[in-house]
Structure formats: structure tokens, C-alpha cells
C-alpha positions in Angstrom: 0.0 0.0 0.0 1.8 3.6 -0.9 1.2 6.5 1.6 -1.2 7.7 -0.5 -3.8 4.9 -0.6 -2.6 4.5 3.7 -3.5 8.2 4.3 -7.2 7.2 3.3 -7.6 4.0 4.6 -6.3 5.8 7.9 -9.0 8.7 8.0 -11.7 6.1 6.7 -10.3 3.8 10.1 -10.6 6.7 12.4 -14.3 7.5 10.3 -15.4 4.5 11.6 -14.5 4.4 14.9 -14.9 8.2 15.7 -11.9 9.1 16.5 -11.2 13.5 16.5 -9.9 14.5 13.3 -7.8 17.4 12.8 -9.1 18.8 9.4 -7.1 22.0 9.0 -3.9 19.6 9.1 -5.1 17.2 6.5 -5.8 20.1 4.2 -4.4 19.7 0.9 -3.3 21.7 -1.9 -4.4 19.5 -4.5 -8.1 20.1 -5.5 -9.0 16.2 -6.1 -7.6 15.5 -2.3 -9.1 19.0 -1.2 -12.8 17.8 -3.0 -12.5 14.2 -1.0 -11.6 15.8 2.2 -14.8 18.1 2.0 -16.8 15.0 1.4 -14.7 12.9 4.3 -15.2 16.0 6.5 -19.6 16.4 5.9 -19.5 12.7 7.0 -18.0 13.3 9.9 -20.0 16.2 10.8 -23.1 14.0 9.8 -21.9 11.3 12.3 -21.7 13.8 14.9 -25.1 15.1 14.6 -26.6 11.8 14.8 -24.0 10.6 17.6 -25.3 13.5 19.6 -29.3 13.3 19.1 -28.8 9.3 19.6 -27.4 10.8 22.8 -29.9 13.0 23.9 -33.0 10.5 22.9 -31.3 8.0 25.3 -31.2 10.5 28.1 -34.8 11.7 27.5 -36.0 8.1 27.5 -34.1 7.0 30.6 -35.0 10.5 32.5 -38.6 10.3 31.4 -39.9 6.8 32.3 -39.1 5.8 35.7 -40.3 2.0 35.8 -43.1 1.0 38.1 -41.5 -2.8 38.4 -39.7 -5.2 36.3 -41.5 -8.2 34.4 -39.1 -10.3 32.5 -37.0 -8.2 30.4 -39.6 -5.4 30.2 -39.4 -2.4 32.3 -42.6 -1.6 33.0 -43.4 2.3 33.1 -47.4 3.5 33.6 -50.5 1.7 34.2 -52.6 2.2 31.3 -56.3 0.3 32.3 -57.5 -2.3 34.2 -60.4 -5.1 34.1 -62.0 -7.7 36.5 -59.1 -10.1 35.7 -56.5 -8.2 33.8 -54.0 -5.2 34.2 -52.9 -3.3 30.9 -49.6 -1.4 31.2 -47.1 0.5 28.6 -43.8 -0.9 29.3 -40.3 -0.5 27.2 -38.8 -3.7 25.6 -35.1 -3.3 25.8 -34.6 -6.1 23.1 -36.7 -4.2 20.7 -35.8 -0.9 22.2 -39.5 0.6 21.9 -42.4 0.6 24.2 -44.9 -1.8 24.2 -48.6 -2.7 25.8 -48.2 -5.3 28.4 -51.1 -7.1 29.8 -50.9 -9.0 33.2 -53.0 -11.0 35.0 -54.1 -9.3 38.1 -51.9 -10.6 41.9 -55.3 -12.0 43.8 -56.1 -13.8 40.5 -53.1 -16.7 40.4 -55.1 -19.7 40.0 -52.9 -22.3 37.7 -56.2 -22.0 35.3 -56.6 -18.5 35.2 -52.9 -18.2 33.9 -53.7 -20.6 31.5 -56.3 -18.8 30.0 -54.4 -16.2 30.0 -51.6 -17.7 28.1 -54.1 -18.8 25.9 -55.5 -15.6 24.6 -52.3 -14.3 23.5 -51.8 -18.0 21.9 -55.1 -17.3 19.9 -54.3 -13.7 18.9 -50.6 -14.7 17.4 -52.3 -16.8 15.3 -53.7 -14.6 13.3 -51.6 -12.3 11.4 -53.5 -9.1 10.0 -52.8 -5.6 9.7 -56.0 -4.9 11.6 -55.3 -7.6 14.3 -53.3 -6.4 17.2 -49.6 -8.1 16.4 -48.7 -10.4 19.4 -44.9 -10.2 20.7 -44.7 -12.6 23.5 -46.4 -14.6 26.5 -45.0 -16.4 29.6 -45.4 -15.9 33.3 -42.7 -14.1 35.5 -42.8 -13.0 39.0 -45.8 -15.4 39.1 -47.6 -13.2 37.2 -48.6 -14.8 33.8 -48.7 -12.2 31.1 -48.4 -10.9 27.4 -46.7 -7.9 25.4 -48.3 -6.8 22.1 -47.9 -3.9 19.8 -48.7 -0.4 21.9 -51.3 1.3 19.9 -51.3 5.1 20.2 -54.2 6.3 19.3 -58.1 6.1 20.4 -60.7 3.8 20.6 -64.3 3.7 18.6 -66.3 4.5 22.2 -67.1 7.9 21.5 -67.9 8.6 17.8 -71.4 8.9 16.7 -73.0 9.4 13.5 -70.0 8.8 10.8 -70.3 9.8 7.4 -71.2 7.0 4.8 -67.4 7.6 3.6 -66.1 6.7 7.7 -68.7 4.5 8.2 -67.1 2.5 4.9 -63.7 2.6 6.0 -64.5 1.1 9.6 -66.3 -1.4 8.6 -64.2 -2.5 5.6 -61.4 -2.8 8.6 -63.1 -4.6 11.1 -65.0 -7.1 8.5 -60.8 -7.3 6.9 -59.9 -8.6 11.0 -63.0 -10.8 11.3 -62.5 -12.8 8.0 -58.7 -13.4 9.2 -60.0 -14.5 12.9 -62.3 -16.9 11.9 -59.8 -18.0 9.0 -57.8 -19.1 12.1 -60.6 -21.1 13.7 -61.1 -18.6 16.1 -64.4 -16.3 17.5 -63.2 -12.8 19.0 -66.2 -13.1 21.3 -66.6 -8.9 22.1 -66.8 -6.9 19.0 -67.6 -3.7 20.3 -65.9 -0.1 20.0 -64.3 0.0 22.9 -62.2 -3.3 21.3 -61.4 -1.3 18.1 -58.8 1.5 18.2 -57.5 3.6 15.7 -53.9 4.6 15.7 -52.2 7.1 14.7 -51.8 6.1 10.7 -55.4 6.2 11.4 -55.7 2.3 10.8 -58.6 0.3 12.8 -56.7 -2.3 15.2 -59.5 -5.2 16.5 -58.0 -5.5 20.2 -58.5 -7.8 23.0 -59.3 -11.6 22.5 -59.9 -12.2 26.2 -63.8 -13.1 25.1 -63.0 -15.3 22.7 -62.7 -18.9 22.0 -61.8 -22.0 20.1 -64.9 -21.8 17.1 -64.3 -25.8 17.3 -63.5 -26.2 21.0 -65.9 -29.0 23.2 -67.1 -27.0 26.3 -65.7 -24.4 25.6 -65.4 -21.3 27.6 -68.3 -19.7 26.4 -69.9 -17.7 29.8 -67.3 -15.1 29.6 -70.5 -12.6 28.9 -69.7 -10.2 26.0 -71.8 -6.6 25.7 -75.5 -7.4 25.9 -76.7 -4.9 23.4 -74.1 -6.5 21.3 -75.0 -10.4 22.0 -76.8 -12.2 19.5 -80.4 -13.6 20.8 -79.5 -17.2 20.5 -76.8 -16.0 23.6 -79.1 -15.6 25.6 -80.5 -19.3 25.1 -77.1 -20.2 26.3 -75.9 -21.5 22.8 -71.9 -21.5 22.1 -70.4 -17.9 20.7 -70.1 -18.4 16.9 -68.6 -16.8 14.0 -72.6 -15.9 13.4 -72.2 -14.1 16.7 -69.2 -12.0 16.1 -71.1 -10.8 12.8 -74.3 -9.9 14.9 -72.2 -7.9 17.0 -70.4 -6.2 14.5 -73.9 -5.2 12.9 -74.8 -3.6 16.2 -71.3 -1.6 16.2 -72.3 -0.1 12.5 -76.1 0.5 13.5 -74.1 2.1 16.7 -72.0 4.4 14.6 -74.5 5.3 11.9 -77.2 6.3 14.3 -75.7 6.3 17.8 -78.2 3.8 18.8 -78.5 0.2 19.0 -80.7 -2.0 16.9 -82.5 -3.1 20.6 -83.0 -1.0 23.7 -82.8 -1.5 27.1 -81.2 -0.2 30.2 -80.4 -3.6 31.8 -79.8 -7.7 30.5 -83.6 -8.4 30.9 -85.0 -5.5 29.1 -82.7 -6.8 26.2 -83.9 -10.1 26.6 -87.3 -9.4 26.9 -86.9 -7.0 23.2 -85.3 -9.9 21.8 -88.1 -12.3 22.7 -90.9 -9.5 21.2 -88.5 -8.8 18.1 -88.5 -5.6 18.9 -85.9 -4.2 16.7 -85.3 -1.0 15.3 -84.8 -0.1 11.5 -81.2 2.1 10.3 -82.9 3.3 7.2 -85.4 5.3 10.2 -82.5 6.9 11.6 -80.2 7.0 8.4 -82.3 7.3 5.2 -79.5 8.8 3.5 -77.2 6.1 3.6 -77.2 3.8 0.1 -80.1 0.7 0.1 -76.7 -1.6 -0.2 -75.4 -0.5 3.1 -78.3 -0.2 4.7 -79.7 -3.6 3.1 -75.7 -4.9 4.7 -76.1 -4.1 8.2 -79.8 -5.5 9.1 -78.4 -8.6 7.7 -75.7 -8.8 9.9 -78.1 -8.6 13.0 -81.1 -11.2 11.7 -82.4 -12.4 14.6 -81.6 -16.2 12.8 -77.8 -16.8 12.7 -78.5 -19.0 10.0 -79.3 -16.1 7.9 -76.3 -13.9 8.7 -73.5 -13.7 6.1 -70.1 -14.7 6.8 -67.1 -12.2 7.7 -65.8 -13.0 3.6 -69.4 -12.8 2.2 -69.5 -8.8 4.2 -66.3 -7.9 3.3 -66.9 -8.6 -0.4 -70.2 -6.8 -0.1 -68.2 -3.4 1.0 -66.0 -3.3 -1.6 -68.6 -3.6 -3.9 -70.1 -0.8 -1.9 -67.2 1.3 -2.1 -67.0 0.8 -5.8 -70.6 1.6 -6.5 -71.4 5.3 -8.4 
């Protein structure tokens, strides 16, 4: 190698590992070298921008989330809700170096079949793999606590919109009927379609969350009592027949007669006045709340929540149906 071709290879060296370099001494007279060194000394300016915002980053993260505890190899930072059985927290994965949602089972619920279930959920939800699914990361139990880490969705859930525009309307239900297709695909029954299950982050994609209702769609016995919400249960629930596919459609009907109307297709304050509209077929009509909405979409949804599950299409037969929606004039 002549000194020439080693005076590069040594600046490229100290380049690399980012060592000081003295640029007014390797200044050349020659215009080639003198056009190089301008382009060797921008990269190591470059480096040191990014060298220093890397730096800063870190210290904001570390100086801005104290942990709560440690589960595994997840530091776990803020409590973010809470249900009978379950704890949902946003916690920082320091093998994927991002935060993540983290769902434990609660401390006074540690019964070997509780933690099971538990396990099994995320098992059912890592089956499926769907742009509209929340993506599973891990299970396993630590600290005697069994537990799951998914994908932390920023963003908000369906809970409080009313009244969407035909064109919003659309894109929910074009998402949601997208999730459903895959989860049944996978032999499975989500169990709880309802807004508060469906977020939207901030790409302003629809996520369908939380499997915790759901079961095996082939499973003997199954656990089928976990009760969903009754003004989105199907009637043959109530005559304690298994959660179905048929069901989850049902209850996504009652989600898009939710958002188009803000009401539900039955009323009732409490279970038995549900019941009790179910037994009388009492049910209300979206083209009397929503007449401007197209006969097809209308025609879609009071399909979806027939009182006969036999009648109800399938999660493939509604998605089909909203594209061709979406594509009418």
C-alpha cells in the first residue's frame, strides 16, 4: 500500500470508529484530495449530529420513564387500564428498544387456570396475522404473574364517535369485516366486538384488540360464559348457545347501526329488558334513523343482526359486499 492509498484507509479507520480528526492539518493543496476531504469532513459532521441526538434520545428516554417494576426483560413504566381479571400497562422492551402494551394478569387472580387462559388468549391472537389484528410479541409468566406484550397502539378507541359519514362509516367497517375474515380463518371467535375493542392509531388504521372473550370456534365445552356486551350479543346468547362466527357478525352489525345512528338495533337499560326485546322482536330499523345512507349499506347491516344466525352472512361474504359498496357510483 503507498502512503497515499494509507492516508485514506487511515481517516476512513478513524471514520469509523470516531476518532477527533484534525481537518485543518489534513488540508491539501491538491483540488482532487481538497474535494475528498470536503466529502470525508460532511460525513464526519453528519456522524456527529446523529451521535449527539442518539445521545440526547437515550437520556430523555431513561430521564422520562421511571419503571413501576420489572416483568421479564420489560421495564414496566405507567399503568394504562384495568379489568376484573386483567392489568394493561405500557412498558419499554429493551430487546426491541421501543415501548410496548403489556397485559398481566391481576396478583389475587393466580389460580394455575386463570394463567392458563391467559396464556391462551395471546396464543389465539398470534395466530392470526392481519394488519387490523393487534400483532402479538410474546407470552409467559414471571414473578408469578402470567402475562403478554403486544404492539402499543397510540391512538383512540371507537367508544365515542357517533353518526360517521357514509365515507367513515365504509372505512370502519371495511377494517373490522378485513380482521374478522382473518380470525375466523384461524378457527377462532373474537367473542366482544364492540368499540371499545377497536382503536384507531395514529396512521389512522382500525386495530380489532382484546381476545380475552373469545374462544376456540371448534372447541368441546368451551369457555363460552365469559359474557360479551348485551346490546351487542346475538339472541341465540341468551339461550345459552356457544359464541359463533354468526355471533361476532351480529355484533359487528350492532357496532355499524351504533355508529351510523348512535343507537343500537335493541333497547334496554339492563340484560332483561334486552332479553325481553329480543323475545318480542322488537328491533329498530337504520334506514329510520339514516335514510341517507345507500339501500346496499343499509340492506348490509340489518343482515348482519337477523335475529336467525342462519341467515347472517359470513365475515368474507361482508367484506366482499363493502367493496362492492365502495366501488358503486
Amino acid at each position: 500500500m503507498n502512503d497515499g492509498s494509507k492516508r485514506w484507509q487511515d481517516l476512513l479507520d478513524q471514520l469509523a470508529t470516531g476518532e477527533k480528526i484534525d481537518w485543518d492539518k489534513e488540508a491539501s493543496q491538491d483540488i482532487n484530495e481538497t474535494a475528498i476531504l470536503n466529502q470525508l469532513k460532511n460525513i464526519d459532521a453528519i456522524q456527529k449530529v446523529f451521535a449527539t441526538q442518539y445521545k440526547k434520545t437515550d437520556q430523555k428516554q431513561k430521564k422520562t420513564k421511571p419503571k413501576l417494576f420489572e416483568w421479564g426483560h420489560l421495564q414496566v413504566l405507567e399503568l394504562l387500564g384495568e379489568g376484573s381479571f386483567g392489568e394493561v400497562y405500557r412498558a419499554y422492551d429493551e430487546v426491541l428498544n421501543r415501548d410496548v402494551a403489556l397485559k398481566l394478569l391481576k396478583p389475587n387472580q393466580l389460580a394455575t387456570f386463570q394463567s392458563k387462559l391467559f396464556i391462551e388468549e395471546a396464543q389465539r391472537v398470534a395466530r392470526v396475522r392481519n394488519r387490523h389484528v393487534l400483532a402479538i410479541h410474546g407470552a409467559g409468566v414471571n414473578d408469578n404473574r402470567a402475562g403478554f406484550w403486544a404492539d402499543l397502539i397510540v391512538g383512540k378507541s371507537l367508544e365515542h364517535q357517533k353518526k360517521l359519514s357514509h365515507e367513515n362509516l365504509l372505512k370502519v367497517a371495511l377494517a373490522v369485516a378485513d380482521a374478522l375474515y382473518a380470525v375466523h380463518e384461524a378457527g377462532l371467535v373474537h367473542g366482544d366486538v364492540k368499540a371499545a375493542n377497536i382503536m384507531q392509531d395514529q396512521n389512522e388504521q382500525y386495530i380489532l384488540m382484546d381476545f380475552g372473550a373469545g374462544l376456540e370456534s371448534d372447541a368441546a365445552n368451551s369457555s363460552n360464559h365469559s359474557v360479551g356486551s348485551p346490546m351487542l350479543m346475538a339472541p341465540e346468547l341468551f339461550n345459552d348457545e356457544d359464541k359463533s362466527s354468526a355471533s361476532d357478525i351480529y355484533a359487528f352489525g350492532c357496532l355499524l347501526f351504533k355508529l351510523a345512528c348512535d343507537h343500537y338495533p335493541v333497547k334496554g337499560k339492563q340484560i332483561l329488558d334486552v332479553m325481553e326485546a329480543h323475545r318480542k322482536k322488537d328491533y329498530a330499523q337504520l334506514k329510520d334513523f339514516r335514510a341517507d345512507l345507500p339501500f346496499s349499506m343499509l340492506s348490509l347491516i340489518q343482515s348482519m343482526i337477523d335475529p336467525d344466525a342462519n341467515n347472517r352472512p359470513s365475515a368474507l361474504e361482508v367484506k366482499n359486499t363493502l367493496y362492492a359498496i365502495r366501488n358503486e357510483p
